[in-house]
Backbone bond lengths (Angstrom), bond angles and torsions (degrees), N, CA, C in turn:
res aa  C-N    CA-C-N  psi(-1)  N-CA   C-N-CA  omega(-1)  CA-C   N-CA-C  phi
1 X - - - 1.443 - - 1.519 108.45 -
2 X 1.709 125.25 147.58 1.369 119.58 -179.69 1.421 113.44 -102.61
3 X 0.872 94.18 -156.11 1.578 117.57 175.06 1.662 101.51 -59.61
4 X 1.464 110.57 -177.56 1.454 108.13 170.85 1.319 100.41 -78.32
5 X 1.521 95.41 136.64 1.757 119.38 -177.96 1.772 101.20 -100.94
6 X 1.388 136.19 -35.37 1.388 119.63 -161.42 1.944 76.71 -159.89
7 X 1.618 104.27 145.83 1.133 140.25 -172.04 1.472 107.95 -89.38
8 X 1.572 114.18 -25.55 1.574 113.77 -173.76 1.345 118.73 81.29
9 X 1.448 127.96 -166.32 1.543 100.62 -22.31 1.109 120.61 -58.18
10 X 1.427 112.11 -177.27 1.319 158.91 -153.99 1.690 110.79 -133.37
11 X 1.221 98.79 123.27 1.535 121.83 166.02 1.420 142.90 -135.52
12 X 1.398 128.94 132.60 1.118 110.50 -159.50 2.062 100.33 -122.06
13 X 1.592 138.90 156.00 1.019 126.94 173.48 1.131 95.71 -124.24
14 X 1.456 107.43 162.82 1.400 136.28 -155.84 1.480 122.59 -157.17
15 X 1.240 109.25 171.58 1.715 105.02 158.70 1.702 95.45 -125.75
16 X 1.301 112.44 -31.42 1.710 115.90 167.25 1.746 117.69 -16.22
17 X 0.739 141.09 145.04 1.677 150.17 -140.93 1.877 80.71 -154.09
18 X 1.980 103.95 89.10 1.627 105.40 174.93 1.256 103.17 -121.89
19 X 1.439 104.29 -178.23 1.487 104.72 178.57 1.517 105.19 -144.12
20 X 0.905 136.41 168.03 1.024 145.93 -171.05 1.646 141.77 -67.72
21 X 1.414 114.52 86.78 1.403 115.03 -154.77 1.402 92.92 134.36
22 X 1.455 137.02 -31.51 1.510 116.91 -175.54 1.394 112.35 -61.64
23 X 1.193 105.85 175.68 0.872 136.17 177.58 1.942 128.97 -101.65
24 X 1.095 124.69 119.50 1.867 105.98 -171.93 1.836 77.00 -122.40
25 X 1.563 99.77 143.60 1.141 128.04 -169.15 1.502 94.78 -132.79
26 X 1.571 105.58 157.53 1.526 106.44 171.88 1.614 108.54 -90.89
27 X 1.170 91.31 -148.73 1.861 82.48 -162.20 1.409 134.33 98.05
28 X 1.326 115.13 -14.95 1.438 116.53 170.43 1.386 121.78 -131.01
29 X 1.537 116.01 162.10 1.468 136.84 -158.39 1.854 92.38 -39.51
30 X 1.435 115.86 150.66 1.236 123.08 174.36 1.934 110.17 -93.58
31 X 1.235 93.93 138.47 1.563 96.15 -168.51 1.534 99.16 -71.60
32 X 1.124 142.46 30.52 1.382 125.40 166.84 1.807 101.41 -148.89
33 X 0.950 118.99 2.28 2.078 135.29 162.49 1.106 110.65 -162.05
34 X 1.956 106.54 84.36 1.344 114.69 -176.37 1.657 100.38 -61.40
35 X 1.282 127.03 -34.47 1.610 110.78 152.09 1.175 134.16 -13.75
36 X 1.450 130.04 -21.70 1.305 128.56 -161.07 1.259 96.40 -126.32
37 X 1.360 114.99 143.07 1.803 123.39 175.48 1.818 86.36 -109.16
38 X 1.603 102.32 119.24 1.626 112.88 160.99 1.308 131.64 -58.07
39 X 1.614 133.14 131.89 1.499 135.59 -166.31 1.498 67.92 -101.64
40 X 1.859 174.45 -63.15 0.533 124.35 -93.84 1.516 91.50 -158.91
41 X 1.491 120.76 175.52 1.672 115.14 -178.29 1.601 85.75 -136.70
42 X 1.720 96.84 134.56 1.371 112.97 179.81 1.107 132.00 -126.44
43 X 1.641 124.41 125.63 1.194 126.57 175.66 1.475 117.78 -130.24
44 X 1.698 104.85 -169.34 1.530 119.52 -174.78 1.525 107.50 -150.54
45 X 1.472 98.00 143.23 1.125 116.71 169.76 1.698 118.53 -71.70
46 X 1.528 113.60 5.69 1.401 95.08 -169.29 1.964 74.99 -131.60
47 X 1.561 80.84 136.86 1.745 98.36 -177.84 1.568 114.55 -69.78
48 X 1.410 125.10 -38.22 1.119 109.30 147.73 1.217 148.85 -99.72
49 X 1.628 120.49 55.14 1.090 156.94 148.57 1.549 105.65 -80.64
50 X 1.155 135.23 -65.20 1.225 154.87 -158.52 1.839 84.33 -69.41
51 X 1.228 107.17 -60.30 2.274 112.20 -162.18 1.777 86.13 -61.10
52 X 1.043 141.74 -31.58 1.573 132.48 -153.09 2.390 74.97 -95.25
53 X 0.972 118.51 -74.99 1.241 120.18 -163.74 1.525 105.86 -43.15
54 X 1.229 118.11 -49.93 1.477 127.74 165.32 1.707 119.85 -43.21
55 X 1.502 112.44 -40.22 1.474 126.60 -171.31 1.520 83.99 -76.98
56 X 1.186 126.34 -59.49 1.753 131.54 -155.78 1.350 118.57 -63.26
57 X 1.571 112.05 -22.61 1.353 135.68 -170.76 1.682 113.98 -54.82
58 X 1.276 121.61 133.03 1.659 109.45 166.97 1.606 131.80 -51.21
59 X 1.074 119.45 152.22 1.395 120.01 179.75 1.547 106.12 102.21
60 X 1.683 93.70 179.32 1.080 108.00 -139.48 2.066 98.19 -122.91
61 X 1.571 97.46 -1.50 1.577 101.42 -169.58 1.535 97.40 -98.40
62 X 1.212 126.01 150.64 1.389 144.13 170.02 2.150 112.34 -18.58
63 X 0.955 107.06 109.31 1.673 100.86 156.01 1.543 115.49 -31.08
64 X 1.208 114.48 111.11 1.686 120.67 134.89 1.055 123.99 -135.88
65 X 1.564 103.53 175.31 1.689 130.00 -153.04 1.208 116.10 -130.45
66 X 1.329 137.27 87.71 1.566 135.83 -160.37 1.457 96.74 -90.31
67 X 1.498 109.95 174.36 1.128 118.47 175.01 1.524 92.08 -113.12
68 X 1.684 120.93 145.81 1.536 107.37 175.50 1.478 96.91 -141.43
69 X 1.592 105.91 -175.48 1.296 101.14 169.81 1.712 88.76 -154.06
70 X 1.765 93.56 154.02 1.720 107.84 -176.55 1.596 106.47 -62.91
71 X 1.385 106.58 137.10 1.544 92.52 162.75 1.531 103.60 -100.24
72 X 0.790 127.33 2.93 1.602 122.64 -173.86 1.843 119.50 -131.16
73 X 0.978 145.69 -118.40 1.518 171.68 -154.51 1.628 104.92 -130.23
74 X 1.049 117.81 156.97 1.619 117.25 -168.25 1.772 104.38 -165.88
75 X 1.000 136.75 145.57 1.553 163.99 -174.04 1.373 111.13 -124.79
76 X 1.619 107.77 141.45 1.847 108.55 161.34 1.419 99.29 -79.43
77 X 1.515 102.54 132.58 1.301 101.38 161.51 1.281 141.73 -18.14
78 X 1.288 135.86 85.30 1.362 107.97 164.17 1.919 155.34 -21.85
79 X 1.416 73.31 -47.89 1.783 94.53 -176.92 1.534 104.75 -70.79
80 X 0.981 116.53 -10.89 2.056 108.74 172.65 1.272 104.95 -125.70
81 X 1.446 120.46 -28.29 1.515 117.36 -151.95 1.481 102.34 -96.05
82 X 1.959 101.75 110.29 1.477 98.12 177.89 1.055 106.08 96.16
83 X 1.645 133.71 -67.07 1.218 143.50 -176.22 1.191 107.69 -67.34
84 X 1.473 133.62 -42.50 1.391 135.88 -179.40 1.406 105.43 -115.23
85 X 0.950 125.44 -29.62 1.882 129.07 -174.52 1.803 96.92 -140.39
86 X 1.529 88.68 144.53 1.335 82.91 149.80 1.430 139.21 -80.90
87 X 1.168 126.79 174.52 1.235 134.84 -158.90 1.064 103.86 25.24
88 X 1.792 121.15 -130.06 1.520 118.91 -166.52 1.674 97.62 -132.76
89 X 0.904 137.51 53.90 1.548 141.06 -169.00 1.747 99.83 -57.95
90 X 1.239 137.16 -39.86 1.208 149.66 -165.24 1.674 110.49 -87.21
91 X 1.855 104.15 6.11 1.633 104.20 -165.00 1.252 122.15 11.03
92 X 1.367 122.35 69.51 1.795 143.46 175.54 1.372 89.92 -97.12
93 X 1.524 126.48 129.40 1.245 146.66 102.06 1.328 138.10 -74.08
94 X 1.255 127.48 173.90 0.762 138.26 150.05 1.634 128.55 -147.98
95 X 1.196 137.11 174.89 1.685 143.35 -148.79 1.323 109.99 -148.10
96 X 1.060 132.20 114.36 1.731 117.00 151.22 1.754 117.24 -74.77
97 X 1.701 122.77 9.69 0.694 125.42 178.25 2.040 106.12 -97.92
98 X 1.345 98.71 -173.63 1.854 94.73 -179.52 1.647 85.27 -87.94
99 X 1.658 76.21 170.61 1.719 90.44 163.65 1.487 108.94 -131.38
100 X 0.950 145.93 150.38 1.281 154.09 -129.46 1.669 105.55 -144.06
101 X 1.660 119.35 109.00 1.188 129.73 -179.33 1.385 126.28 -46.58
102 X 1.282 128.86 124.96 1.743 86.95 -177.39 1.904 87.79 -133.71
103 X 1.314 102.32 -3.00 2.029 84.61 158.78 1.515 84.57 154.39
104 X 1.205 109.39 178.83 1.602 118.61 -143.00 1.659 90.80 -133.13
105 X 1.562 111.09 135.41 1.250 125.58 -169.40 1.742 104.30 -97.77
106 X 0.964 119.67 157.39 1.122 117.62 166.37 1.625 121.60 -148.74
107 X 1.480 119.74 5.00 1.399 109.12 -174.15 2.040 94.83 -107.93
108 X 1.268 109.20 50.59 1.468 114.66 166.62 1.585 109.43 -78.71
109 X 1.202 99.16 145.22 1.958 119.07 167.31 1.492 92.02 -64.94
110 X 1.420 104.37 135.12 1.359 124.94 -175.35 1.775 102.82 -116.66
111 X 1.273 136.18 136.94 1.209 132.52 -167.98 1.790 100.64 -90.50
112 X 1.121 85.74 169.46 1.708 93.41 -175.80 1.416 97.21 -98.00
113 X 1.501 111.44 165.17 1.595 108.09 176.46 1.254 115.91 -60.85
114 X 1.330 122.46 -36.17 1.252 132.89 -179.07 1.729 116.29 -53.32
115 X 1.697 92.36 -47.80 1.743 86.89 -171.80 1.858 94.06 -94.77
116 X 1.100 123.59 -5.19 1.765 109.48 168.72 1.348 89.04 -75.80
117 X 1.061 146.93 -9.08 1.740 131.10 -174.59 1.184 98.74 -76.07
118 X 1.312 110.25 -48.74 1.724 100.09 -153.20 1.290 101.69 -99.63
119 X 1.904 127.14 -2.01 1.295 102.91 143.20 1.124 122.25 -43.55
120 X 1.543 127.01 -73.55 1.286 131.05 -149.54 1.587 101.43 -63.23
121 X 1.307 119.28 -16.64 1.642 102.74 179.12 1.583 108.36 -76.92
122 X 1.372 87.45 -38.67 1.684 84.24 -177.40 1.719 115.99 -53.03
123 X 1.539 103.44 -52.62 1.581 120.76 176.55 1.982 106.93 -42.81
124 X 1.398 94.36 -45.31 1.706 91.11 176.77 1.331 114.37 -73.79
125 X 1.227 134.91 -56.30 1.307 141.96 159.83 1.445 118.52 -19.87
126 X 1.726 125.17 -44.96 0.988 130.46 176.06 1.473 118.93 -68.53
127 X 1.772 101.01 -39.64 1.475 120.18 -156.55 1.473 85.09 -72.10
128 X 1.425 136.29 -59.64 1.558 128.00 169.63 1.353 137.65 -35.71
129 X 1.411 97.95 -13.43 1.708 107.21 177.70 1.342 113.45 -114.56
130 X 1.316 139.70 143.49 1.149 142.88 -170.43 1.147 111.92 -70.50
131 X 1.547 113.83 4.70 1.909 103.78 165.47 1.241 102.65 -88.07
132 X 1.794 130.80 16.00 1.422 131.06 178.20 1.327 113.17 -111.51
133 X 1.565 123.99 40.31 0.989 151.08 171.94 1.689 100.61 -82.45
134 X 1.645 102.56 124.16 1.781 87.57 175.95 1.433 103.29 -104.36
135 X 1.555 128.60 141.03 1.399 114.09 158.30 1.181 107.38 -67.74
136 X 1.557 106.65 150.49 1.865 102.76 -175.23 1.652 84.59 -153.00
């Protein structure tokens, strides 16, 4: 991990129902291969990055978008950065440390049904091809 890579903020999406001061730890199923238990907790500096990840997320409770901050060391994503884009245009990190709530956003771009559709096709489409391999 380097130096500080991005100044923030920091945002994370969800369907999770948090409050302010928690804590998100890794350790649990990944919202796009509930197959996979996460080494890592992931966010972005761009707020609607976080509302599209939040929309894409499993479950069945409302999209949200916290605002967080690292408590620890932080990485560009692997899974886009370089590997799918160059550099990091999507400012994706990620942490094996927690990230720490610090209040809940709400004036995010919300997708239309139309374009959450063809996320998730795209997201399946990918998940079927071996470029839907996550580093974890």
């Amino acid at each position: 991990m380097s130096d500080v890579l991005d100044e923030g903020p920091f945002f994370h999406g969800t369907k999770a129902d948090l409050q302010v001061g928690d804590l998100l730890a890794a350790g649990y199923r990944s919202n796009y291969r509930p197959e996979i238990v996460m080494n890592h907790m992931y966010f972005t500096a761009l707020l609607d990055g976080a509302g599209l990840a939040a929309e894409l997320a499993v479950g069945d409770r409302p999209p949200r978008v916290y605002a967080v901050e690292p408590t620890g060391a932080f990485e560009d994503d692997p899974n886009v950065t370089d590997k799918k884009f160059p550099g990091n245009p999507t400012r994706s990190y990620r942490s094996k440390d927690p990230l720490r709530v610090v209040g809940e956003v709400a004036d995010w771009t919300r997708l239309t049904p139309e374009a959450l559709q063809e996320w998730r096709d795209k997201l399946a489409a990918l998940l079927a091809d071996e470029r839907g391999e996550i580093i974890n």
